[in-house]
N, C-alpha and C positions, 0 to 999 in steps of 0.2 A: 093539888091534882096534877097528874102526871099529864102533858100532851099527849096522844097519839104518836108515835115515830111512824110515818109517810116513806122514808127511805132505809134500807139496807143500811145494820152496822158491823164493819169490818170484824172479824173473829177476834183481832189483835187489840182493838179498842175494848170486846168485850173481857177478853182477857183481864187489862186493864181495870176496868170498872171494879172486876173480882176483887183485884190489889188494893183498889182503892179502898171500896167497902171495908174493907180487914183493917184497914190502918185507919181509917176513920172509926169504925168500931172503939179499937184500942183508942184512940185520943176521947172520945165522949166517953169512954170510961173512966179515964186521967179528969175527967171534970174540962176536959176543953173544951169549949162553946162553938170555938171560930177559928179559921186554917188557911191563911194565903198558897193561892196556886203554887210556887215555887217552895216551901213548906212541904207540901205534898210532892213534889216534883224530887227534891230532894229522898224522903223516904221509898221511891223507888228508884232512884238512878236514871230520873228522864227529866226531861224539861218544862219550866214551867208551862212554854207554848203549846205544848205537847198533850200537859192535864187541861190546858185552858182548851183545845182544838177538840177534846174529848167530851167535856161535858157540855160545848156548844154544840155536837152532835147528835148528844140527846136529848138538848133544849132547856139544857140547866143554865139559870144565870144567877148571880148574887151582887151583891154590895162589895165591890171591890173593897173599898176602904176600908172595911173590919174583915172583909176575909167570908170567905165561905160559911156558912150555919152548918157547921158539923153536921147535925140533928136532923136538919132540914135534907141536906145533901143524903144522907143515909137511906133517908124514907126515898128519895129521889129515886137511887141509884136501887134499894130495893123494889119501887115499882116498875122498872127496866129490865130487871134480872131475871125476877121471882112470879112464877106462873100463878095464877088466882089462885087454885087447887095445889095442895101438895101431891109433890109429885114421887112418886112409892122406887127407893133400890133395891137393887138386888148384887149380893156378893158370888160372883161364881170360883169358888175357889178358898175353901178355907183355912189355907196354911197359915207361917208365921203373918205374914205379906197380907193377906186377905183379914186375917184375924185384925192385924195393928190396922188398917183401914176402916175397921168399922168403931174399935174405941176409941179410934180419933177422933171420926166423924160425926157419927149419930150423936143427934144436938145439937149440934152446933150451927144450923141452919132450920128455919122454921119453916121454909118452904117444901124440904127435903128430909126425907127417914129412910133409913134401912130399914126393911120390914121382913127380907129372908135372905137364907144364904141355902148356896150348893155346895155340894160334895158328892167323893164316890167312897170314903173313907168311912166304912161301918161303924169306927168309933164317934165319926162328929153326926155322922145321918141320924136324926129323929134326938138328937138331942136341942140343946139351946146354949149358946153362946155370946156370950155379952147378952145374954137376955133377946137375942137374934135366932128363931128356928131355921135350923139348920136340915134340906130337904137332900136328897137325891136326887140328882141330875136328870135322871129320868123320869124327873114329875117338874120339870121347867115348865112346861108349855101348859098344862095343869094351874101349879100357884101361881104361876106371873096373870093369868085369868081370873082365878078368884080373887088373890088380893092388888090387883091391877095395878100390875110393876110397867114400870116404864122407860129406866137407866139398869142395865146390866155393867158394873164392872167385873172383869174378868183377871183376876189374879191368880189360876191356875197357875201348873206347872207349864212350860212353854212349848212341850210337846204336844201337848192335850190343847193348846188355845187352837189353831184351827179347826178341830174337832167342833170346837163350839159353833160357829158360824151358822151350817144350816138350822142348827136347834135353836139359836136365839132368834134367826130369820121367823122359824116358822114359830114361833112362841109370842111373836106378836110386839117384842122390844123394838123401842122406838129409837132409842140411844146408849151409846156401847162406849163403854171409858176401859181402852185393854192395857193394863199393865205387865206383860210380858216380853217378851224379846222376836216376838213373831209379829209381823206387818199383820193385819188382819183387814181384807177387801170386805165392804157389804153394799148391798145394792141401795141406789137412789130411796131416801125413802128415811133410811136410819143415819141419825147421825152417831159419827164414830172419831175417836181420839183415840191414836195408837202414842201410847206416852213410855217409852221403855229409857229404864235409869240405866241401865246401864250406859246409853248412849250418851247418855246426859250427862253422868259420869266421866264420861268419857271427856266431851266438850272441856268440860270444868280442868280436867289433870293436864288436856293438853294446855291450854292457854296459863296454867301455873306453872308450865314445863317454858313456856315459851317467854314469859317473862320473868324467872328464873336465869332461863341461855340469856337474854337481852341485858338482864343486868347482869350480869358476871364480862359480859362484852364492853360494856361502859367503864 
């Protein structure tokens, strides 16, 4: 049985956890039982005080000496993550971008299903995609009602994402994951991640640009 968490945990911790879960996943698949902090620490590029500073803040502890209980750790970090209820997406945007988002996804968390997508594009409207019905945009505030959605990702075209904002405002969405190249504001209330690759992109070319110049200098 999980404790109670009494205090606030940082966004970046939860982050973490995400990573963690995934790479734990992957080892109790492999048949491993059990995983020293620095193990872990390792598979993401951070240190073991780092993973140890992490799950003391959720109130995880284990047997040093054989290492973490995979098993145990999983269920852990799934009851810190994962809401009692599953919790219903919605794709707004069914391009290439939006499409590979949903056959990635759906499934792979038990907490979490995509259960509709939007469009404005006559050919995907009222059809079904990955086995995903695919609505017209202007019956958001409609199905996120009936089938009681509660994450919009938004991987439109980047001209059309601010357009979305008052409609997902008044549609009742609680959290909004934008994959576009546009900042997207929404008021106290919803939570929101504006994650745009290309920036990301960006990040990644420069620092192989930069250690590229550094060793050619040496």
């Amino acid at each position: 049985m999980t404790p109670p968490i009494t205090h606030p945990i940082p966004k970046k911790t939860i982050e973490r956890l995400s990573e963690y879960r995934r790479s734990l996943l992957s080892c109790h698949e492999q048949g491993i039982t059990h995983i020293f902090s620095h193990i872990l620490a390792g598979m993401h590029g951070i240190t073991a005080v780092q993973v140890r500073r992490d799950l003391m803040l959720i109130g995880f502890s284990s047997d040093t000496k054989k290492g973490y209980d995979v098993k145990v750790l999983i269920e852990f970090i799934n009851n810190i993550l994962d809401s009692r209820e599953v919790m219903n997406l919605a794709i707004i945007g069914m391009g290439r971008l939006g499409q590979a988002i949903t056959s990635y996804f759906n499934g792979k968390r038990r907490k979490m299903r995509i259960v509709a997508a939007f469009d404005v594009d006559p050919t995907k409207v009222g059809t079904a995609i990955d086995n995903i019905p695919c609505y017209h945009i202007d019956s958001l505030a409609e199905v996120v009602e009936q089938m009681d959605i509660s994450i919009a990702v938004i991987s439109s075209p980047t001209s059309v994402a601010p357009s979305l904002v008052v409609p997902i405002i008044n549609a009742g969405i609680k959290g909004v994951i934008n994959f576009t190249s546009a900042p997207l504001n929404f008021p106290q209330g919803i939570v929101a991640e504006n994650y745009d690759i290309t920036t990301v992109l960006e990040k990644v070319a420069y620092f192989v640009k930069e250690a590229d110049e550094n060793g050619d200098k040496s």
